[in-house]
N, C-alpha and C positions, 0 to 999 in steps of 0.2 A: 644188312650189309653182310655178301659173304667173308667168314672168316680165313676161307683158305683160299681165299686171294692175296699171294705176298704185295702186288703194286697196291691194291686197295688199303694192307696195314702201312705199306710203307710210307702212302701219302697221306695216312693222318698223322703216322709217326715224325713226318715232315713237315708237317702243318703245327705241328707241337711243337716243335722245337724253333719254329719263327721267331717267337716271343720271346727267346731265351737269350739274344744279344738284346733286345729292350732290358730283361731284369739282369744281363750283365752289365749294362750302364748305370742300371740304379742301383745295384749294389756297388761297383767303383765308386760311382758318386756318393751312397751313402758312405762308407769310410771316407770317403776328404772330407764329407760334412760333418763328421765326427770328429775327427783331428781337429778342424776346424774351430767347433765349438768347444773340445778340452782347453787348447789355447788359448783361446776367448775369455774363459771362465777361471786358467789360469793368470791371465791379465787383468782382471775383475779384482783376483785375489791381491794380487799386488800392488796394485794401485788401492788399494784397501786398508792395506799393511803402511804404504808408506803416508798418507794420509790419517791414520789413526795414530803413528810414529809422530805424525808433527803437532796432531791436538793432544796429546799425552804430553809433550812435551821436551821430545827427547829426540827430536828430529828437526830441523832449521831448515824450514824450505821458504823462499824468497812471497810476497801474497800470486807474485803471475804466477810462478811456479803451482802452488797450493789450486789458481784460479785455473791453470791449465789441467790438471789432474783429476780435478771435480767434471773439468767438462770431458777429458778424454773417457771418464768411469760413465757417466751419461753415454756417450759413443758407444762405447765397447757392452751397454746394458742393453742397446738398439740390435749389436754385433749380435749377443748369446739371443735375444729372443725372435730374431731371422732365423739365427739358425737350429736352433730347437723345430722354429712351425717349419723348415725347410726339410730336416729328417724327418719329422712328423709323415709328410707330404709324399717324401720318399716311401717310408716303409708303407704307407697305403698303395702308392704307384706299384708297389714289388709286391702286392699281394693280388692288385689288382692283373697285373701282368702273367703271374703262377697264375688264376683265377680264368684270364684268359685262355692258357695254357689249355688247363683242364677243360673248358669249355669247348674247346675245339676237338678234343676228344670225345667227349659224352656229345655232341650234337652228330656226331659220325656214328658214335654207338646204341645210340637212341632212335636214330633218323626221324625226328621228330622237325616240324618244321620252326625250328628256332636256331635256324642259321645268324640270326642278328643278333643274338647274345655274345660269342667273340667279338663281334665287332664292335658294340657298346662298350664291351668289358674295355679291348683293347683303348678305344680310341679316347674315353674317362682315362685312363691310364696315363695317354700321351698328353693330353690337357694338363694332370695332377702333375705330370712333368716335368710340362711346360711353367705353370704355376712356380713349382720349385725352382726349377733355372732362373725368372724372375729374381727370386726372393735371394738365392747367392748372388746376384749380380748386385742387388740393394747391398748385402751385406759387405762386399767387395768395395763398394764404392763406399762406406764408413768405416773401413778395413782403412784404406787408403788416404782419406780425411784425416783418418786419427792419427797415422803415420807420418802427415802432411804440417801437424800442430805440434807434433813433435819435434821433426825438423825444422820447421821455424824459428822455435823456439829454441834449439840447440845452436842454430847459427847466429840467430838475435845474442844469445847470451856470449858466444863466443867470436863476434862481428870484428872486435878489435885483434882475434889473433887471426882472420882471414888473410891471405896474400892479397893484395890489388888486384894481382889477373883473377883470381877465383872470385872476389869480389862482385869486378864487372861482368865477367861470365854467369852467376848467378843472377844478378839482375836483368840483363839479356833473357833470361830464360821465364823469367814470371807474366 
């Protein structure tokens, strides 16, 4: 490849940087999935704390109560290990994606006939992705279970100070 062709560098320098709004999405998405999981693991914590509080003895939680808490720790155990194997998945997608990157350079500066290496790289890449997308949406949907049993539970225990209209209007809605 001649090098003192500017369109010739400038079209692998463009062909490089294709890839760089894919490892811009998985890095956005790796921090949410990171916040994500401190949260998780922060609510891990505390449900931990208040449940050791009542077998200690020194904490009065009703048995639904005690029974809800055990299940939501269960949930939220399902929450932290989505999203663990879903960063996992991520930083592989963002090495695979750089990986692409560079591939598309060195198959330009080699001119070796292995043009189908970016496109493997890339497109394992958009699969581990996709995988991952899956696995937050699994986790999203026990995110929102969990927050579902707690609400229940908050308006079951509190059913006699509801108004009548909120009442009916919640039942309507289930």
């Amino acid at each position: 490849m001649p090098f003192d062709d500017p369109a010739a560098i400038l079209s692998i320098l463009s062909a490089m940087l294709t890839p760089a709004i894919l490892i811009s999405a998985c890095a956005t998405l790796a921090i949410s999935t990171s916040t994500r999981l401190i949260r998780a693991i922060e609510r891990v914590r505390e449900l931990t704390r208040l449940i050791e509080t009542h077998i200690r003895g020194q904490g009065a939680l009703s048995d639904e109560r005690l029974a809800l808490l055990f299940r939501q720790l269960e949930m939220v155990a399902r929450r932290v290990t989505l999203l663990q194997r879903a960063l996992a998945l991520l930083y592989m997608t963002l090495a695979l994606f750089v990986s692409t990157s560079i591939a598309i350079a060195a198959v330009q500066l080699v001119e070796t006939n292995t043009n189908w290496l970016p496109l493997l790289l890339g497109v394992i890449g958009a699969v581990l992705f996709l995988i991952t997308c899956w696995l937050l949406i699994l986790e999203t949907r026990i995110a929102l279970a969990t927050n579902r049993l707690e609400l229940n539970f908050a308006l079951k225990l509190g059913a006699e100070y509801v108004p009548e209209d909120l009442r009916r209007r919640m039942q309507k809605g289930k």
